[in-house]
RODO-2510 file (C-alpha; in nm, 4 decimals, decimal comma):
residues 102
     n   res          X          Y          Z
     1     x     0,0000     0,0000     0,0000
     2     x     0,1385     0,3392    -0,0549
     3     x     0,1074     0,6605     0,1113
     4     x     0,0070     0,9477    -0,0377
     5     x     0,1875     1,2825     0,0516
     6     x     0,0983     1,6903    -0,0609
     7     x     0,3823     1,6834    -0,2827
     8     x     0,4071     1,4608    -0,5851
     9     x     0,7519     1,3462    -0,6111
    10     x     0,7780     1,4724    -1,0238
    11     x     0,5832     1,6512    -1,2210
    12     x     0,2754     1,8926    -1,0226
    13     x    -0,0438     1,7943    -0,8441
    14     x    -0,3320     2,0735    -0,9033
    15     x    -0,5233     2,0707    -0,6230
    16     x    -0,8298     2,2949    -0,5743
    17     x    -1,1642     2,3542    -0,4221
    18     x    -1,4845     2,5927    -0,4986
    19     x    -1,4584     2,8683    -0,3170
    20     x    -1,7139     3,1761    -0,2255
    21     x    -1,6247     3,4720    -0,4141
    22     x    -1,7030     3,4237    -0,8302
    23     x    -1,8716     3,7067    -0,9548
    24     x    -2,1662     3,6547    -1,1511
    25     x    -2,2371     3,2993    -1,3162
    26     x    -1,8314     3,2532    -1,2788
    27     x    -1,7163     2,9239    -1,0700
    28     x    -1,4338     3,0131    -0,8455
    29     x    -1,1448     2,7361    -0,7554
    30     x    -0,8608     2,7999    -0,5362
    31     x    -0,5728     2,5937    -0,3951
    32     x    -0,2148     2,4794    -0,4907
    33     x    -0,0108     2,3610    -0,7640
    34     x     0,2001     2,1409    -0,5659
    35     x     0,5631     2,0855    -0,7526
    36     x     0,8476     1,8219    -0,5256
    37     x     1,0086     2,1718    -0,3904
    38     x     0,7221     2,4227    -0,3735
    39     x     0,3674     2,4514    -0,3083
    40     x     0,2289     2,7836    -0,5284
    41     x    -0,1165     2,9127    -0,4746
    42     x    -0,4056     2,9048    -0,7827
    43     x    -0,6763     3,0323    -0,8692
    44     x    -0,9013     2,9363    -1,1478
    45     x    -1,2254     3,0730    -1,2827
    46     x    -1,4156     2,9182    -1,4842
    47     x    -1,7071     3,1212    -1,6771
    48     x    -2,0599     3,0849    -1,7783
    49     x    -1,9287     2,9951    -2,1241
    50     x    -1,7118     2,7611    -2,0412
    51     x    -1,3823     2,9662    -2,0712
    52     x    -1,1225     2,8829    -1,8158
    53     x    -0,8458     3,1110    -1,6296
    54     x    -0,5643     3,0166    -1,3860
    55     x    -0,3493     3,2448    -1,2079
    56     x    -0,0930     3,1247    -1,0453
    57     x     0,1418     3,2951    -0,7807
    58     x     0,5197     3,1388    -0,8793
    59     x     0,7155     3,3823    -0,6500
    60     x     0,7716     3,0682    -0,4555
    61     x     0,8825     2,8800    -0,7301
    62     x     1,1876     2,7088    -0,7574
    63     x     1,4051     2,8142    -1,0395
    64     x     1,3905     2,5714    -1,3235
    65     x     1,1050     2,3286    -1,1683
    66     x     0,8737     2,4390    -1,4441
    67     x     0,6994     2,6813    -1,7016
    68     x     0,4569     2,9083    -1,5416
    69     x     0,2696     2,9754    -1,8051
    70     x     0,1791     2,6069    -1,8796
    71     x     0,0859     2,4766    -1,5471
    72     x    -0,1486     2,7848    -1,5821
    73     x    -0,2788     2,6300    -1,9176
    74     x    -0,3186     2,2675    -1,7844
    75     x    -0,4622     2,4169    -1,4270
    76     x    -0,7207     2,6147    -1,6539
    77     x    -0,7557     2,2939    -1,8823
    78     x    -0,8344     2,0362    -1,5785
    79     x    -1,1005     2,2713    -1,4753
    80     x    -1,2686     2,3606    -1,7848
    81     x    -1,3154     1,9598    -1,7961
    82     x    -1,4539     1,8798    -1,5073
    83     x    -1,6949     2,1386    -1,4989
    84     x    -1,8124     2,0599    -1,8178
    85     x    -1,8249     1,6819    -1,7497
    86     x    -2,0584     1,7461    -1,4398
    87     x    -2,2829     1,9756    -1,6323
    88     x    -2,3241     1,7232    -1,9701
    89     x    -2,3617     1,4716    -1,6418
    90     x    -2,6445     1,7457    -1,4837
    91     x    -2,4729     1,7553    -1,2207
    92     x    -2,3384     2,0671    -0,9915
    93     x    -1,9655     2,1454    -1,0100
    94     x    -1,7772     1,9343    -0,8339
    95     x    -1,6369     2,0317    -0,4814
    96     x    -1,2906     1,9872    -0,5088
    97     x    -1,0775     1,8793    -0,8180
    98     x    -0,7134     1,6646    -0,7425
    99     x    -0,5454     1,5665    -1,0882
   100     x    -0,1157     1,4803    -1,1356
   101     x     0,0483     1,5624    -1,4191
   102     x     0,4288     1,4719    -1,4975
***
């Protein structure tokens, strides 16, 4: 059996939850991008339409352990999905969203 810890031990682990705060129809996520040396905060919103932002605060980041800009894209990407999965599904949003990535 093997334990699971906050930090992956390659690649990043997205981990967010819906949060108060969206303004209008928007879906609000916050949490961490989780990297083997750094945890950075995120924040995703995800729109009425479907269209998906992440920010994410690297100031933390390690140098070298990754491109900003496309954990942003896949953060943004993992969301977009699983809110649209849960809505074809008529379902509500789900709660809290924990994908890896390498």
């Amino acid at each position: 059996m093997s334990q699971t810890t906050t930090r992956p031990s390659s690649g990043v682990r997205y981990a967010v939850e819906h949060a108060e705060g969206a303004q209008g129809e928007d879906i609000l996520y916050r949490g961490f991008a989780y990297l083997p040396a750094a945890a950075l905060p995120l924040e995703v919103r995800v729109g009425a339409s479907g269209a998906a932002v992440a920010q994410l605060d690297a100031r933390t980041m390690p140098e070298g352990a990754g491109d900003v800009a496309e954990m942003q894209r896949e953060a943004a990407a993992l969301l977009k999905m699983a809110v649209k999965a849960a809505g074809v599904a008529g379902r509500p949003p789900p709660r809290r969203v924990v994908r890896w990535r390498a």
